[in-house]
Steps between C-alpha positions, in 0.01 A plus 500: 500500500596732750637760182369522208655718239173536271346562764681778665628635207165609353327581818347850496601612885233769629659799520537701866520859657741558780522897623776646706580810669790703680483258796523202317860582321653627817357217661678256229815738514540509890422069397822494290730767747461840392582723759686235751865642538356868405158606488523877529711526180387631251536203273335253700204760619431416091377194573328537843367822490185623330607840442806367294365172405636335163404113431766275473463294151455157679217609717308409192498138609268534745249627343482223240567203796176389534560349114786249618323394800166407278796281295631300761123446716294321225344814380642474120390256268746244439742570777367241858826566615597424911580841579775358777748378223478832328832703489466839362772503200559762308351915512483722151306846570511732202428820651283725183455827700540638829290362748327736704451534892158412476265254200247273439588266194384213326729177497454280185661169595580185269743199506810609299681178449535164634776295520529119573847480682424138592459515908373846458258747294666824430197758457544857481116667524513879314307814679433815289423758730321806374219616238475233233777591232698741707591306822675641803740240558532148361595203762655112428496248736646205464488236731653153573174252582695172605370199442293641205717414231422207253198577321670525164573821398763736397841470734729746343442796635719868430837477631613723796688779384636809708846318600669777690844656263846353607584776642465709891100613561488878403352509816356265874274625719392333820160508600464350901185358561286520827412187714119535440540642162271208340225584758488904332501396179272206501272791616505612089331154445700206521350344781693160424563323854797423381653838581348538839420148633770263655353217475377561199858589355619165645285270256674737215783356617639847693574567857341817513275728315634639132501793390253572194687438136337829402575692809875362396426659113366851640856512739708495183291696257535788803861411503551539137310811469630668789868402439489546106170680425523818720182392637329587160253232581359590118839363360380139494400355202482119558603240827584170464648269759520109586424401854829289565502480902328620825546808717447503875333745652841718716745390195657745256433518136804581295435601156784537211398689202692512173425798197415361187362704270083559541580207791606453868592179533476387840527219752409500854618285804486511897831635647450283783472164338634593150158327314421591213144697468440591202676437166480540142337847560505831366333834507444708137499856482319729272 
């Protein structure tokens, strides 16, 4: 049984240390366009300079990376998934301080939940990131392992919620995109060939490299912060967003954002194509 739920459930997942520094977040902000239309103001120096530097919330998903690649590589108990029919689903980062410039944490990794959605498992693996009992930052992911399902277990998993109001965004940003785009940010750690091999993008069933679902998430949560935040990078409280469709690397991100309440509700497609991106999303505030 290529999942099993008792399995993977219960398995104690050793726990990892990642460390960053300065270099590493701008690295992963230059990786998701900070500073591309204009990188001497004062704004975007925020995120590329040193002497300014604040972190942008979703950086915290690279640090805790290495925990969804030991899911979908046969390095968790219960889960010999092929890693090629894996389609990263859904993000959820709950964000419990600041995160600083520089760190060295602890990542405490465990399988969630597991769905059986019949042709596919629906796993989301949970990183606390931090001292044991006061973590850092929390990640979810969930991913999509087709040809997985079937092994019997639960298939009603939670609902999508965050439909956008019937009513005009509050606000749309567009975020363009550079042409090698995936080849900066893959530098954070994503070294799927996928985003920076043609042929390789070809037996995915694309005609040319993709850009990196996460590289996608960190475009909007800059968008969001920059456009509705004032830049206060410490505003975010929680980010949640389904992967609904690709970006190529040169297209333009447009993301509509909608006020509601502790929420911004948001969706995000490519002005070029009009594809969806990401949907059922939202970013809390606290």
């Amino acid at each position: 049984m290529a999942v099993d739920p008792a399995i993977a459930l219960a398995a104690a997942i050793e726990p990892f240390t990642t460390s960053w520094d300065a270099d590493d977040v701008i690295l992963y902000h230059l990786g998701i366009g900070a500073g591309l239309n204009k990188p001497v103001d004062p704004a975007e120096l925020a995120y590329t300079y040193e002497q300014r530097l604040h972190v942008l919330p979703s950086f915290a998903v690279v640090p805790a990376f290495r925990a969804l690649v030991e899911a979908v590589t046969g390095q968790v108990p219960g889960l010999a998934i092929n890693p090629i029919m894996v389609l990263h689903g859904e993000q959820d980062l709950e964000v419990h301080k600041p995160i600083p410039t520089s760190g060295t944490v602890v990542h405490r990794p465990r399988v969630a939940s597991l769905y059986d959605k019949g042709k596919a498992a629906l796993i989301t693996i949970e990183v606390e990131s931090g001292p044991s009992g006061d973590p850092i930052f929390t990640n979810r992911f969930t991913i999509f392992a087709r040809g997985e399902g079937g092994f019997g277990g639960d298939p009603n998993s939670p609902p999508p919620g965050h439909q956008p109001p019937d009513r005009e965004p509050d606000a749309v940003a567009e975020s363009p995109t550079m042409s090698h785009q995936a080849l900066i940010y893959r530098l954070s750690g994503d070294k799927n060939p996928l985003h920076a091999d043609p042929d390789f993008a070809k037996l995915g069933g694309f005609d040319t490299p993709i850009l990196h679902g996460l590289c996608t998430y960190g475009i909007v949560a800059k968008a969001v912060v920059d456009t509705l935040l004032d830049g206060d990078v410490t505003a975010v409280a929680r980010y949640q967003v389904r992967f609904t469709g690709v970006v190529f690397p040169g297209e333009t991100v447009v993301t509509s954002m909608w006020r509601e309440d502790d929420r911004i509700v948001l969706s995000a497609t490519t002005r070029e194509r009009g594809q969806p991106v990401l949907s059922n999303a939202a970013i809390w505030t606290g």
